[in-house]
N, C-alpha and C positions, 0 to 999 in steps of 0.2 A: 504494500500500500504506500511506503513512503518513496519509492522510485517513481511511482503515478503521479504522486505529489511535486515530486522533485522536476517532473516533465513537462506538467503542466504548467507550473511555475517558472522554467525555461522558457516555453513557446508562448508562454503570455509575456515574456520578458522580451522576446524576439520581435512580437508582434506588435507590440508597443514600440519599440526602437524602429521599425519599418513605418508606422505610424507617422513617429514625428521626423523621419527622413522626410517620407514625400508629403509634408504641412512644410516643412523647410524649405521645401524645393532638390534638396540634397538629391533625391529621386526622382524618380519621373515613372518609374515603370507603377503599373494596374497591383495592387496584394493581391487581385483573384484571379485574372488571365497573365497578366505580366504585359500586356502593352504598354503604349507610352499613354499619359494621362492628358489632359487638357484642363487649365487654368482656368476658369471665366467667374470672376467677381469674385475671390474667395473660395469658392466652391470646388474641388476635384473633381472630375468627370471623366470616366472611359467612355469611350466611342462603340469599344467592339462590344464589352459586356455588359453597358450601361449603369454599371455602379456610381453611385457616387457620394462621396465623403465632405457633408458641409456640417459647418457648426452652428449649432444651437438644435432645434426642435424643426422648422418647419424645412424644407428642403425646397429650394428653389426651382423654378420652371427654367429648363436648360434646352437648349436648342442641341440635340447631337448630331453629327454628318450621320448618314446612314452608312454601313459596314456593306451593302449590298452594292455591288461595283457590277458592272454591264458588263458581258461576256461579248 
């Protein structure tokens, strides 16, 4: 039980250092696909997976390019 502990406590320790990379800017890449991320007002936004990381409670209306590209 305490190695669970101890891993969990790691990967929440990781995941918070990857956090405040890409709030820094230090990053650029997506935590959930690994793309590159796109800036607008504050806000983080993937394009491919449409996550996005903004702060406070309400989450803003974000314009994303679409992922779908013409064959």
């Amino acid at each position: 039980m305490t190695g669970e502990l101890f891993n969990l406590a790691a990967l929440n320790r990781t995941l918070d250092q990857e956090l405040c990379a890409l709030v820094r800017g230090a990053s650029l890449e997506c935590l959930v696909c690994g793309e590159f991320v796109l800036h607008a007002g504050g806000t983080l936004a993937c394009p491919e997976c449409r996550s996005i990381l903004a702060e406070g409670r309400e989450v803003p209306e974000i314009e994303l390019p679409s992922a779908v590209q013409a064959g």
